[in-house]
N, C-alpha and C positions, 0 to 999 in steps of 0.2 A: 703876165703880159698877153695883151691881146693876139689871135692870130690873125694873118692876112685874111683870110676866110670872116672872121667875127666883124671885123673891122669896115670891109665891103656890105656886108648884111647889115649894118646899123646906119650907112649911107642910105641905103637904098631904101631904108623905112626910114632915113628922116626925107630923101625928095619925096617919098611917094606924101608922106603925111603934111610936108609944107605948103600944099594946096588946096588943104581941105580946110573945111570950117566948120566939122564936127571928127569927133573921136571918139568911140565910146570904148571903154576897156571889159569885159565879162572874165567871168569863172564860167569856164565850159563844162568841169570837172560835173558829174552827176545828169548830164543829158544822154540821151540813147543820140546812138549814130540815126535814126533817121530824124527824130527834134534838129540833129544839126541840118540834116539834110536840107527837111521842111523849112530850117531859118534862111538859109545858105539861098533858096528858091525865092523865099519873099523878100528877100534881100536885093537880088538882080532885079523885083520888077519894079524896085525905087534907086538903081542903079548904084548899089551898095554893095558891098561886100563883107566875108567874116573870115578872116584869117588868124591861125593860131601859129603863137611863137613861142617857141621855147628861151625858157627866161635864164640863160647861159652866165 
């Protein structure tokens, strides 16, 4: 059974993602922390973003 906690988290990624018109899903697994860094940079300056979630 889901927790309040899980439950709240899977709202809050579907309003954030119901207003987007792309989504792209990656495997982070195998990048150095600064490859994310670097992604995470060129990402803000086409006002994007890269967030990792754990698949619970």
């Amino acid at each position: 059974m889901p927790t309040q906690a899980k439950i709240q988290e899977v709202e809050s990624l579907k309003a954030r993602l119901a207003g987007v018109k792309t989504a792209v899903l990656t495997e982070y697994r195998g990048l150095t922390v600064q490859q994310l860094s670097d992604l995470r940079k060129q990402l803000r300056t086409v006002a994007a973003e890269y967030k990792v979630l754990k698949n619970r």
